[in-house]
N, C-alpha and C positions, 0 to 999 in steps of 0.2 A: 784022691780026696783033697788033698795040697795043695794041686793045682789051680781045682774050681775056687777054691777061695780066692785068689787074689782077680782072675776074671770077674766073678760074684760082686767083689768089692770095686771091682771098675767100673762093671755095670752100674753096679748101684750111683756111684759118684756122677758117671755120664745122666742118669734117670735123674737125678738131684740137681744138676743141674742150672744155677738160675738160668731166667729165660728172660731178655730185655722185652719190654712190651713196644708194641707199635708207636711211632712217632705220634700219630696223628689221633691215638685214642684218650688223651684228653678231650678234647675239642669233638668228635662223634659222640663220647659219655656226657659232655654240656649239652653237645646240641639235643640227645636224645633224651635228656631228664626235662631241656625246656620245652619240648615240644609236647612231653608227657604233661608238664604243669600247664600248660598253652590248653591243654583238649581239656584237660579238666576245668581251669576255669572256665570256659566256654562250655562245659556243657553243665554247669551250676548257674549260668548266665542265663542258658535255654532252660532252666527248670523254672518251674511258677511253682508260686508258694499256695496257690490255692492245692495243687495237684498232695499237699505236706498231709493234708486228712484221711489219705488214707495210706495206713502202712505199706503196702503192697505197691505203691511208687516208691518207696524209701532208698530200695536197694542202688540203682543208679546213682542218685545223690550221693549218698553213704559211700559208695566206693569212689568218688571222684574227689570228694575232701580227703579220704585216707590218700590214694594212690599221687594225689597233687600236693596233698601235705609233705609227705615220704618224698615225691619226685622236688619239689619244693629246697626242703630240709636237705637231702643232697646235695642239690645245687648247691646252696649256699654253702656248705661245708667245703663241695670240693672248689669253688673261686675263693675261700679263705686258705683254703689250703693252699693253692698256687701260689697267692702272695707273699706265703710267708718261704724265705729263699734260704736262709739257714735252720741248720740245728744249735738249738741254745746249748750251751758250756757250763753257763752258773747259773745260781738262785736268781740272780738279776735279770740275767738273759731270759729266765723259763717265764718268771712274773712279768717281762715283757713282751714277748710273744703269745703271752696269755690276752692281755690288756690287747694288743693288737688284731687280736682273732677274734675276740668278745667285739670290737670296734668291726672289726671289716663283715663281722657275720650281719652283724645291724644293720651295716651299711648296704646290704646285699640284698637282707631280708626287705631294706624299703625299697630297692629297687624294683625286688619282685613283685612286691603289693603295690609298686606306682604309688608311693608316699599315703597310702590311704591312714 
């Protein structure tokens, strides 16, 4: 019964694990959030606002503002998140990279709306 434990306990450690992620999956998670926000706005571009009277066109619309907002809002989180290259140390440091996030998410959010 002795024995299995310290196996048990190896296993478990190997199963725990970390696991580095792939190089290149930043850049497939960007491309795949713009291309999600890409279709949505294009197909809020293809909706007519006459077709808005009656509920029963809504559903399309409706899921392309959630799914574009969400793929949107990602985005921009995660190119904020890139730029920022350390972890803060102090109060000054955290209220800075606060102040820089808050600036580059804006910065990102006009890129994505093309300065509308």
């Amino acid at each position: 019964m002795t024995e299995a434990l310290p196996n048990f306990e190896t296993l478990l450690r190997e199963a725990l694990a970390p696991v580095e992620p792939p190089a290149d999956l930043v850049e497939r998670l960007e491309d795949t959030l713009t291309s999600i926000t890409e279709m949505a706005a294009d197909e809020l571009e293809a909706w007519e606002l006459t077709a808005m009277r009656d509920p029963r066109n809504w559903a399309r619309p409706a899921a392309a503002v959630v799914l574009g907002g969400t793929a949107g809002a990602a985005l921009v989180l995660l190119r904020a998140r890139r730029q920022t290259h350390s972890s803060p140390t102090s109060l000054d440091a955290v209220r800075g990279t606060a102040e820089r996030a808050v600036r580059d998410i804006g910065r990102e959010t006009r890129k994505l709306l093309g300065n509308r």
